[in-house]
C-alpha positions as CSV (number, residue, x, y, z in Angstrom):
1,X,37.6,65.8,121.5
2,X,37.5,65.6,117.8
3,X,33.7,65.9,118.2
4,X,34.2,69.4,119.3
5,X,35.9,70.9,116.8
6,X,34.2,69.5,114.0
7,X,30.8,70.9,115.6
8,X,32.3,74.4,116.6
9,X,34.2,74.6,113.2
10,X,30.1,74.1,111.8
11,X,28.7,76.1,114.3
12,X,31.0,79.1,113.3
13,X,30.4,78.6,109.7
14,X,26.7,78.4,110.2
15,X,26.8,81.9,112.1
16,X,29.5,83.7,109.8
17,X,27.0,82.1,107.1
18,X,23.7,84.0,108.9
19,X,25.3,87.3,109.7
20,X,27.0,87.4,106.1
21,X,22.9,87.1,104.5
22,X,21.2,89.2,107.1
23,X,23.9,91.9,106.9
24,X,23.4,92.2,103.1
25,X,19.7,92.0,103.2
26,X,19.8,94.9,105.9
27,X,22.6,96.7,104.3
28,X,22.8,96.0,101.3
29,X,20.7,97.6,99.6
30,X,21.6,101.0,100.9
31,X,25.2,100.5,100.1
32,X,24.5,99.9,96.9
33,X,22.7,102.9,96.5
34,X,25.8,105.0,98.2
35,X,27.9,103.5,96.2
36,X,25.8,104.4,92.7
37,X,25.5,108.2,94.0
38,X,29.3,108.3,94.9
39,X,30.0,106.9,91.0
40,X,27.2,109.2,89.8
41,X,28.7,112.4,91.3
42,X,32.2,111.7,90.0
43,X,30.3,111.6,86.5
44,X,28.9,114.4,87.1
45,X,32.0,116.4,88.4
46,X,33.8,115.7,85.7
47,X,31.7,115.7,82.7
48,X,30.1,119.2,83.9
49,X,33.0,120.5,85.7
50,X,36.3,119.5,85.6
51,X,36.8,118.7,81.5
52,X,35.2,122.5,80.9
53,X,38.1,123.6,83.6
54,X,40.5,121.7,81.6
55,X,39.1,123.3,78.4
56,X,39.5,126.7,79.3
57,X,42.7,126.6,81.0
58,X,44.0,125.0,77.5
59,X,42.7,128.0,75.6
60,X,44.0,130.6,78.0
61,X,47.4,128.5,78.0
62,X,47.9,128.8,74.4
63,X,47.3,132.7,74.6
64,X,50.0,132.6,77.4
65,X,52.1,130.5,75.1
66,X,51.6,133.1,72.4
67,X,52.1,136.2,74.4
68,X,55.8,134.6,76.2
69,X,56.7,133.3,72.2
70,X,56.4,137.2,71.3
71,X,58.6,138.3,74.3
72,X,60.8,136.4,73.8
73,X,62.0,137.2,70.4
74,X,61.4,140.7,70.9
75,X,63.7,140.5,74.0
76,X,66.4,137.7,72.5
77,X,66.4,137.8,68.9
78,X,68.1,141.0,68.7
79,X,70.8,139.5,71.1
80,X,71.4,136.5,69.5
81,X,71.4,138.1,66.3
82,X,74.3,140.8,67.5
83,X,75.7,137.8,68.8
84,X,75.9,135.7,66.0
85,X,77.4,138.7,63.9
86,X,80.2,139.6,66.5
87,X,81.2,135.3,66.2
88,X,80.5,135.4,62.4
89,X,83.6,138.2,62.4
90,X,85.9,135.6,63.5
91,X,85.4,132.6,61.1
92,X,88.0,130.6,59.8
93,X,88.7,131.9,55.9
């Protein structure tokens, strides 16, 4: 009985063995070359078009940034100015 499973245990090593090499001489190859287009393309995607996206939304940001800054104290400044007046009236002397 022993006999058995020492020759199916080597029998199924000796065909996992073959399919493993004549999988990646078939295959190979071609996945290899997927797999460098798939890498190549998320180069390209980003170098051409996703950091240039990032640029611009950065520059039109800091415009927005700008614009809300100027609101905001046009809108608020006289507030908390009136504000800080009406308070100032009741310090402790």
């Amino acid at each position: 009985m022993d006999c058995v499973w020492s020759n199916s245990y080597k029998c199924f090593n000796c065909c996992k063995s073959l399919c493993y090499t004549i999988m990646t001489l078939c295959c190979g190859i071609c996945i290899a070359a997927e797999w460098g287009c798939e890498f190549a393309y998320i180069a390209f995607t980003h170098i051409w078009y996703i950091t240039p996206c990032f640029k611009v939304l950065e520059l039109n940001c800091g415009c927005l940034q700008k614009l809300y800054g100027m609101c905001i104290h046009c809108c608020m400044d006289p507030c908390c100015e009136a504000c800080g007046l009406l308070f100032a009236a009741f310090k402790k002397g």
